[in-house]
Steps between C-alpha positions, in 0.01 A plus 500: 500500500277216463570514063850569565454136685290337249789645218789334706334218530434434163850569364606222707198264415700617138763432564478188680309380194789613269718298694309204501418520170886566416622189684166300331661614153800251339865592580598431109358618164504333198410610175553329132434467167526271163528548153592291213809575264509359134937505572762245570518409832841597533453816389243627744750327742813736369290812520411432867841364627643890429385864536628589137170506409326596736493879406298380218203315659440613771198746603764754707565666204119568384482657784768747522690501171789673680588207705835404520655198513863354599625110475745348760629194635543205256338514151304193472393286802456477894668862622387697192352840634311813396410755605270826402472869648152690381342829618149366475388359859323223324827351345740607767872365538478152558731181336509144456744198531533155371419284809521189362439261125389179517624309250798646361489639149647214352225233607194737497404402131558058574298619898212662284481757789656740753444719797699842510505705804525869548540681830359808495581828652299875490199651666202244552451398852613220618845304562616173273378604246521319170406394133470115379510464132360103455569355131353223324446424182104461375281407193425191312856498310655665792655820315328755754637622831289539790620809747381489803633817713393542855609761729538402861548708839527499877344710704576331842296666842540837304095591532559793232642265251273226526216746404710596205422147386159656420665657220727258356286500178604823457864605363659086593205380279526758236847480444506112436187548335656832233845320496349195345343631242785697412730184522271334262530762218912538587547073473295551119750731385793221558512219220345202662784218456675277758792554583567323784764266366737793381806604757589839341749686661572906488845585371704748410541549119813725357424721240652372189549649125250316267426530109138431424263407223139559501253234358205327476388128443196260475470353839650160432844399582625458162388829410665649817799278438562648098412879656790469761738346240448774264540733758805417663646473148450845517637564777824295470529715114445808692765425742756397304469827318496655771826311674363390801479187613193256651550385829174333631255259380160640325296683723107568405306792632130474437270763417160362418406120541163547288241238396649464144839624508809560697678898497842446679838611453811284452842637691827388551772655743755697394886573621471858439305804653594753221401424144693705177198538295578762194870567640323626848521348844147416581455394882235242611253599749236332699148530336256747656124567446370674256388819567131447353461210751430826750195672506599735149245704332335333193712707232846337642439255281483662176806729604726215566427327161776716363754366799430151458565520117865654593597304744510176227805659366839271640648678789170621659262374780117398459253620771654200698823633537644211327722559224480405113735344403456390160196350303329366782740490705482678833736544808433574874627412846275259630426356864617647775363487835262210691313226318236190552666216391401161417592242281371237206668160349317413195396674201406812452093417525562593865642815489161670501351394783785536703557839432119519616525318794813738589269773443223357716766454795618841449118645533470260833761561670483872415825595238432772315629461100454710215481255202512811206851590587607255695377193315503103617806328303615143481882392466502171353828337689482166308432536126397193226812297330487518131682235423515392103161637415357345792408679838561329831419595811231749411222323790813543735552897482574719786342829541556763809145721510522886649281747640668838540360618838491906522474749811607483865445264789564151309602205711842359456343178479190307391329283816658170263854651536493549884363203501791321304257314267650438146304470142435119428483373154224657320457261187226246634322859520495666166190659429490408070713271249790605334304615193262766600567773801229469745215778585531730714277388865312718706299806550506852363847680567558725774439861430756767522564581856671311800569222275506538130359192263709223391723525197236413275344851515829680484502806230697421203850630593 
């Protein structure tokens, strides 16, 4: 009886030290951590102000691959929401939701900094429980982001949850900790170029009838310039023997911006669908990837030699699905579906870099593209005068700059159009003279996968 005593009374010494030792122990946890990006401030901004993303960096998914994930509320901004469902008890279901930005995305870059919160909901202990993602940019020339993300919780008079605090370096910490380092190799992949003072917009593009001409050119603007000439010559020959008519300025779909030359193909619109080529009606189709883009066995490409050589003949369709028409002339239905907009005034030295900045948004803000079909074009709305010999207005060109955007789940809007903001002039911000097209900025392209690399990469179509 007298141990039986001795037991009892020592569970409550226990427990009375448990208790006192709970109440002794804080009411909040805090964990966080810091790394340094080599990335545009904005950029690091976009990825964090939406969940598009976050499927790619985040540690979840290392550890259950079967995860799944599914968006709601708003795209971009305070109300954005995920949320994930996984059988392993380590991941769990959980989700998170925009809290709050501070600034807004259009004065991050002039602020130099910003504070993004995300409330988190799922299975660690505690109530309020949430993720601050601090922003600031770092370094002597101050081109490196510093992210600072803490995790913070409440675990009130709950005894059992303030010991969990104990193990806040555990799956908090390592998340942040995983995530980070997985952030830092997704924000490489994107081209590194600012493109904070671009308003693109997402529209809907109608798929049109186009003939095309394939070509390369010295990457200068004259050289560009003669290449397109000669081209649409071709195409305005080819048309007229084919009796159709052109109906839309020159449009100019690039395939490879290289270091030493340009491959991109010249189009114009087209008022007919159906082409007589050879005394047959030839339809126009949309172009569609070729089947040795899949994963084909090595000797598909010796057995499709013969194909390709066929399908030069007039009437027929290259691995594209785009038809030849004559010489180099080739026909398909174009467009069709959403795009990234954007536009340039000036010459056509900033073309390039605003098709990469569109393609750095896109990767940001988490619109999937596939530049090999689908390639970034460039309708140029407001052409040079030649007037007697003499060109005017050739520094005062318009150009409209598209991104085809591919699969489900894209926004109706960019965060510029809800917000109503409208492109200002753009000419006090050309990136090169009038003579030679600038170089493309940033770091490697993105690899195939959520979001493919900017046009410059694309496979010759």
């Amino acid at each position: 009886m007298t141990r039986l005593l001795e037991f009892i009374v020592a569970l409550v010494i226990v427990a009375i030290l448990g208790v006192v030792a709970g109440i002794a122990m804080p009411s909040t946890g805090h964990v966080e951590r810091e790394m340094l990006i080599s990335k545009d401030l904005r950029q690091v901004y976009d990825v964090f102000s939406n969940f598009r993303r976050f499927p790619d960096y985040t540690v979840l998914r290392s550890f259950d691959p079967k995860v799944q994930f599914e968006l709601s509320g708003k795209a971009y901004g305070v109300g954005s929401k995920i949320a994930w469902k996984a059988a392993d008890e380590k991941v769990g279901d959980g989700s998170l939701e925009i809290a709050s930005i501070d600034p807004g995305f259009a004065q991050v870059s002039d602020a130099g900094k910003g504070t993004i919160v995300w409330n988190l909901d799922n299975g660690w202990r505690g109530s309020d429980k949430k993720f601050t993602i601090k922003l600031e940019r770092s370094g002597r020339s101050q081109k490196l982001v510093k992210v600072n993300w803490a995790y913070d919780v409440s675990y009130g008079f709950n005894l059992i949850n303030r010991f969990s605090n104990l193990y806040i370096h555990g799956d908090p910490d390592s998340l942040i900790q995983f995530s980070l380092s997985n952030l830092q190799n997704l924000m490489a992949s994107i081209p590194n170029i600012d493109y904070s003072k671009m308003v693109p917009s997402i529209v809907e593009t109608p798929a049109k009838p186009v003939l095309l001409v394939s070509t390369t050119a010295p990457r200068t603007l004259d050289d560009v310039d003669t290449a397109s000439d000669k081209a649409m010559a071709e195409i305005q020959a080819a048309a007229k023997k084919l009796g159709v008519n052109i109906v839309g300025p020159r449009i100019t779909f690039t395939t490879n911006w290289g270091d030493q030359n340009y491959t991109f193909d010249v189009a114009a619109e087209i008022d007919a669908t159906t082409l007589k080529i050879n005394g047959q009606d030839v339809e126009l189709t949309a172009a569609q990837r070729p089947a040795l883009d899949a994963a084909a066995p090595a000797e598909a490409s010796t057995a499709a030699a013969p194909a390709d050589a066929a399908a030069a003949a007039p009437g027929t369709k290259d691995k594209f699905g785009r038809v030849i028409v004559d010489g180099n002339v080739k026909g398909v239905l174009a467009f069709g579906g959403k795009a990234l907009k954007a536009d340039w005034n000036g010459t056509g030295a900033g073309l390039p870099q605003t098709r990469q900045m569109l393609a750095a948004y896109s990767q940001t803000h988490g619109y999937k593209y596939d530049d090999v079909t689908y390639r970034a074009y460039d309708i140029q709305v407001k052409a040079p005068v030649n007037n007697k010999g003499t060109i005017e207005g050739y520094d005062e060109q318009k150009f409209e700059i598209y991104l085809p955007l591919q699969g489900d789940n894209i926004p109706d809007q960019t965060p510029e159009q809800e917000a109503g903001m409208k492109q200002p002039g753009l000419e006090e911000s050309a990136p090169a003279g009038s003579s030679t097209a600038p170089a493309a900025a940033g770091t490697a392209p993105a690899p195939a996968g959520t979001a493919p690399a900017p046009a410059s990469t694309a496979a010759a179509q």
